[in-house]
C-alpha positions as CSV (number, residue, x, y, z in Angstrom):
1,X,-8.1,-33.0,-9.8
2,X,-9.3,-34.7,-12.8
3,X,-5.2,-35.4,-13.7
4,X,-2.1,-35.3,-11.3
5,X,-0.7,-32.6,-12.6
6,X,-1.8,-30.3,-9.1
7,X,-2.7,-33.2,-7.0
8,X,-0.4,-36.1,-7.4
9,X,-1.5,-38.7,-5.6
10,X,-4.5,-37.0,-4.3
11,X,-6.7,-38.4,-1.4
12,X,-10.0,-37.1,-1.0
13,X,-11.8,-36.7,2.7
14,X,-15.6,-36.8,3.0
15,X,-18.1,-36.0,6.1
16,X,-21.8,-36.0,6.5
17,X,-22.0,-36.3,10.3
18,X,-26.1,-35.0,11.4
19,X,-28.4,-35.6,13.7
20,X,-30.6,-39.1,14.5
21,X,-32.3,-41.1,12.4
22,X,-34.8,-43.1,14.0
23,X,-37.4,-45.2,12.8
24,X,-39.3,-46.8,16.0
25,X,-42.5,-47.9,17.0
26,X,-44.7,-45.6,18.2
27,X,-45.7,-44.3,14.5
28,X,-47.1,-47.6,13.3
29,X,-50.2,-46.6,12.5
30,X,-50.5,-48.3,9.0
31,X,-52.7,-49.5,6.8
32,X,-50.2,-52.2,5.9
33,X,-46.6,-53.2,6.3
34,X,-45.3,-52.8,3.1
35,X,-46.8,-48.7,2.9
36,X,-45.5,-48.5,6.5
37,X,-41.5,-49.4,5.3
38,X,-42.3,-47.3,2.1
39,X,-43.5,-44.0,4.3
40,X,-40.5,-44.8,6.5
41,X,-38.1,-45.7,3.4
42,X,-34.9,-44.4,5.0
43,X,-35.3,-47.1,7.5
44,X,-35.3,-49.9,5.1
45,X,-32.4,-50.9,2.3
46,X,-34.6,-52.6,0.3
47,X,-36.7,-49.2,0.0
48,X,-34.5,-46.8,-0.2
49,X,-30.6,-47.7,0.1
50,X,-31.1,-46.8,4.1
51,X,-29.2,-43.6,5.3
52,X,-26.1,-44.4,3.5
53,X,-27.6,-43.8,0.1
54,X,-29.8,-40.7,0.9
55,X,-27.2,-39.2,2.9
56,X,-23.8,-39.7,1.9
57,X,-24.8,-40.4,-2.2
58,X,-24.4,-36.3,-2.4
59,X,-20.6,-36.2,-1.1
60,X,-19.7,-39.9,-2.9
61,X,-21.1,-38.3,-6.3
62,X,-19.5,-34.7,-6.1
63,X,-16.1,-35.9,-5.1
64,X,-16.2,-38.7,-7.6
65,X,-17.1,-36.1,-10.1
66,X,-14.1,-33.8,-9.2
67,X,-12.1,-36.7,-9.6
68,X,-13.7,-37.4,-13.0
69,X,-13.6,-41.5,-12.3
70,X,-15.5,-44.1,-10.5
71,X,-13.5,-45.6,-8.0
72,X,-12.9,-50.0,-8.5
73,X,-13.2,-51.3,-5.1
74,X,-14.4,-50.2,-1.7
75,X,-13.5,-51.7,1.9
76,X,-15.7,-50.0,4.9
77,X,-16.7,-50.5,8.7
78,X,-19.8,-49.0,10.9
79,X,-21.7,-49.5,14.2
80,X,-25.0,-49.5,16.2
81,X,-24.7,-47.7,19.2
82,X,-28.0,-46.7,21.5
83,X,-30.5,-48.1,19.9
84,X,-33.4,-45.8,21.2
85,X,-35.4,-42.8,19.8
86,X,-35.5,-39.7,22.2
87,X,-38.8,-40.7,23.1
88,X,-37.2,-44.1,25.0
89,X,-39.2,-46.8,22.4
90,X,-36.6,-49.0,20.4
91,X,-35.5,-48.2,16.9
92,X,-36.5,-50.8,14.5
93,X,-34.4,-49.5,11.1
94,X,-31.8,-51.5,9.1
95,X,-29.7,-48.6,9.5
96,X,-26.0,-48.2,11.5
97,X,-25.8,-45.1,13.2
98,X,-21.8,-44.3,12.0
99,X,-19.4,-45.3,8.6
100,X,-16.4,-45.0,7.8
101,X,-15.4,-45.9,3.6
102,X,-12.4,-46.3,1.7
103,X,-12.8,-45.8,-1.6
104,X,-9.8,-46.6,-3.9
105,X,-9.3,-45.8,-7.5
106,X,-7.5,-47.3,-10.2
107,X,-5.0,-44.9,-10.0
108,X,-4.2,-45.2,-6.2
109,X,-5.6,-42.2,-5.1
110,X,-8.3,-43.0,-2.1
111,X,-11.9,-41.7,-0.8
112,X,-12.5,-41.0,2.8
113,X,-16.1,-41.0,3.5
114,X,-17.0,-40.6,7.4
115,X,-20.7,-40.5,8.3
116,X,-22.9,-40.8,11.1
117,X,-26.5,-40.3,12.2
118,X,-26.7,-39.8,15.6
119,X,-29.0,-37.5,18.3
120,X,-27.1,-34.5,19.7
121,X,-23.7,-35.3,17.4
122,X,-22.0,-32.1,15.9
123,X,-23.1,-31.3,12.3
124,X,-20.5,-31.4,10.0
125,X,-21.1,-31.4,6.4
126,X,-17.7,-30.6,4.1
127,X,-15.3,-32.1,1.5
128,X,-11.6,-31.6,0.6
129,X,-8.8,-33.0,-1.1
130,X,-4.8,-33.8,-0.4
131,X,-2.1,-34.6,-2.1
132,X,1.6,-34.1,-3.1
133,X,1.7,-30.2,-4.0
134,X,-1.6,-28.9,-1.8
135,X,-5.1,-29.3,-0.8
136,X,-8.4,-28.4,-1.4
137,X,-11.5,-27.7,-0.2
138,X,-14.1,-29.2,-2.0
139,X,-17.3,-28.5,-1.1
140,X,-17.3,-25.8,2.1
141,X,-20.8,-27.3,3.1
142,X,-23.4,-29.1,2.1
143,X,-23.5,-31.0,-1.5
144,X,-21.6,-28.6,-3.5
145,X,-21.3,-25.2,-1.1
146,X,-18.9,-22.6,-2.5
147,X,-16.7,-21.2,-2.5
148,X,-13.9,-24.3,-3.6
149,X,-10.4,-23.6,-3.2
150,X,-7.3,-24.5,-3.3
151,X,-4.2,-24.4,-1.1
152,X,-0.6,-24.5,-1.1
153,X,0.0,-26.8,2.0
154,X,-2.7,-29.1,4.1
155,X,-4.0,-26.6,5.7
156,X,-6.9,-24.3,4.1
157,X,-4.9,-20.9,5.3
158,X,-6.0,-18.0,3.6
159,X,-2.2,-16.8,3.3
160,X,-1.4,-19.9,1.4
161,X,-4.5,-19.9,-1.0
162,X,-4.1,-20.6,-4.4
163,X,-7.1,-20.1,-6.0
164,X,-10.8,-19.5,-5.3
165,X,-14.2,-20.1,-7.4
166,X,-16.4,-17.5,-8.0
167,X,-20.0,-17.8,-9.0
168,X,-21.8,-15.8,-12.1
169,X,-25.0,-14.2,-10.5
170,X,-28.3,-16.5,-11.0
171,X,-26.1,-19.7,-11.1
172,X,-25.4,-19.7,-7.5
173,X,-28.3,-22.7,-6.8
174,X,-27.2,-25.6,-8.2
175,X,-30.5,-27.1,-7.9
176,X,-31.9,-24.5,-9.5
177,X,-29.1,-25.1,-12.3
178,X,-29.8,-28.4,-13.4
179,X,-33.3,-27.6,-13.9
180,X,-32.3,-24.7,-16.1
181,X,-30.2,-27.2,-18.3
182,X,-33.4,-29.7,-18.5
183,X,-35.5,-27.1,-19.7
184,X,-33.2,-25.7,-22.3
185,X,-32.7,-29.0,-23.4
186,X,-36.3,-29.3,-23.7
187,X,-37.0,-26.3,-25.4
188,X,-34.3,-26.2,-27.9
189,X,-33.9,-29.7,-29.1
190,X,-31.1,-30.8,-27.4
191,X,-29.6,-34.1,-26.2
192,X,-29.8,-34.3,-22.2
193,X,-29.4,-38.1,-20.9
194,X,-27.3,-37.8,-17.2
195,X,-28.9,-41.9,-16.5
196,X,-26.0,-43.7,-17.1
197,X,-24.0,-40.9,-14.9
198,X,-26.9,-41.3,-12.1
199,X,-27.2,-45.1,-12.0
200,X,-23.0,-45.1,-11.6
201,X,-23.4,-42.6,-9.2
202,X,-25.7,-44.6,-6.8
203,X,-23.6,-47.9,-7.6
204,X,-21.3,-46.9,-6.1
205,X,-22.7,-45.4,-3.0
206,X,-24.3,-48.7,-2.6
207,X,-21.1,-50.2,-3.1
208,X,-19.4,-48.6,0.1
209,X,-22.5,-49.3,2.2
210,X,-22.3,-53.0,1.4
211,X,-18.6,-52.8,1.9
212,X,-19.2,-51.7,5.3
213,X,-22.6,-53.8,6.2
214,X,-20.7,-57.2,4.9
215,X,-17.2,-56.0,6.5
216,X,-15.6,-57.3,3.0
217,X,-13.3,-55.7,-0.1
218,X,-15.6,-55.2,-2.9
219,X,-14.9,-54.1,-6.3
220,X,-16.8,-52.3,-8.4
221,X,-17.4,-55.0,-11.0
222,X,-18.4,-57.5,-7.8
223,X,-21.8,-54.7,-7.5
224,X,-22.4,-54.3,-10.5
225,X,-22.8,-58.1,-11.3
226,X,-24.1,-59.0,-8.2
227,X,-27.1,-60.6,-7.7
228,X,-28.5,-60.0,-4.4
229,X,-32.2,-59.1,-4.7
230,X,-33.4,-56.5,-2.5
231,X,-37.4,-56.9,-3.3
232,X,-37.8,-59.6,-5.2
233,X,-41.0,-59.4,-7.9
234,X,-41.0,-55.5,-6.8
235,X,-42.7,-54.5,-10.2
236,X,-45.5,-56.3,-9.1
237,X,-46.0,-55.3,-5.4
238,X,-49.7,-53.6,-4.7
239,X,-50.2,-52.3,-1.6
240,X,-51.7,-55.5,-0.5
241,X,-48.1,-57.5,-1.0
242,X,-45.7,-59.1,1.9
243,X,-43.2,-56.1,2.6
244,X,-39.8,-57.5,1.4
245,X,-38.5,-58.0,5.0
246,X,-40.1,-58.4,8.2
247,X,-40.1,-58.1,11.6
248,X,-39.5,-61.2,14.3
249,X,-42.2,-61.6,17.1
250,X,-40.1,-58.6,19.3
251,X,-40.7,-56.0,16.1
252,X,-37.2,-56.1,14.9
253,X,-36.0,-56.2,11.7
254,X,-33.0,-58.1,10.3
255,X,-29.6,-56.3,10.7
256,X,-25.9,-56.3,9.3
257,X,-23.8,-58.6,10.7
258,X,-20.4,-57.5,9.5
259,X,-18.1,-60.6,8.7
260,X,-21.0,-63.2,9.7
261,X,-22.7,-62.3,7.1
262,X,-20.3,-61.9,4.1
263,X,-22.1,-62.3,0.9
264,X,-25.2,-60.7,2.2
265,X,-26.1,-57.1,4.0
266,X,-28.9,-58.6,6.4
């Protein structure tokens, strides 16, 4: 995937699709606003990137990776539905509950990222690739499941499978792997920097959530100069200090307003 000599013209598909998130009333029991948005982080952008970022940064970064480039611009859409945790009190979070991103790279090829959070969906958790001369599955399950493969065709039929990865023994946790490469570093002398790599990675997943919370093209450039400030004066917050946003006299917070709001997410 990294050139088009297999995959010409490749398109990449994406899902995260798990149960509820829900961040409502009836746990706040807090000392003080601002630790009650940071112990409930997923439920606030300014904290946390909301959902999008936790969740879907794993797919975004290993399809990107496969790819070997950073797509330039993003266009996306996603909803509120019920609005309710299971236990009936209202869920205050910034969050939308489904997303759909497209992702397009200078080359043409596109990202198809579908995601949703939402109480008694099916759990789906997979990525795979299409193009010209055959497909791929990705990631099985989860953030980087084996075994990948490839396929002649769009369908991942065993009888047409190309090719299949295979795992040494002790390196199948990748988890467990990237530890193993910081400590060798560390031991041995050896240059180990993966920032730059990281704070590309999460730009970009926070340029698809945007996309779809402003209902607007962006381009990678647009996010990375923008200047929208999430929590202003954040390096000097105490536990003491105004939370960044806050709730109107019914205990909500503010929202994404897709197309009203076009410059801003809430």
């Amino acid at each position: 995937m990294h050139s088009t000599a297999w995959l010409q013209s490749t398109s990449a598909g994406t899902a995260r699709k798990a149960d509820g998130l829900f961040t409502n009333h009836e746990n706040r029991i807090r000392k003080s606003e601002l630790e009650w948005q940071l112990r409930h982080f997923h439920g606030f952008l300014w904290a946390s990137g909301g959902a999008f970022n936790d969740f879907y940064i794993h797919v975004v970064d290993h399809c990107c990776w496969m790819k070997n480039a950073w797509p330039v611009k993003a266009q996306g859409l996603g909803g509120r539905h019920y609005r309710q945790a299971p236990n009936g009190s209202p869920c205050v979070d910034q969050n939308f509950d489904s997303y759909a991103v497209e992702y397009t790279f200078d080359d043409g090829a596109v990202l198809l990222l579908d995601g949703r959070c939402m109480a008694g969906a099916a759990q789906f958790y997979s990525s795979y690739a299409h193009g010209t001369k055959g497909s791929a599955i990705i990631s099985k399950h989860g953030d980087c499941g084996p075994p990948s493969s490839t396929y002649r065709g769009q369908k991942p039929d065993p009888s047409q499978m190309i090719w299949q990865s295979t795992v040494d023994n002790g390196q199948a946790n990748p988890f467990q792997n990237e530890w193993n490469d910081l400590v060798d570093a560390i031991r041995n002398d050896k240059p180990f920097n993966e920032v730059r790599y990281g704070v590309e990675a999460s730009l970009v997943c926070s340029l698809g959530r945007k996309a779809a919370h402003t209902a607007q093209e962006i381009t990678y450039e647009e996010m990375l100069n923008s200047e929208e400030e999430y929590a202003p004066g954040v390096d000097k917050f105490t536990m003491d200090s105004p939370a960044p946003v806050q709730a109107d006299a019914n205990g909500m917070y503010p929202i994404p307003m897709p197309g009203l709001n076009k410059k801003s997410e809430y």
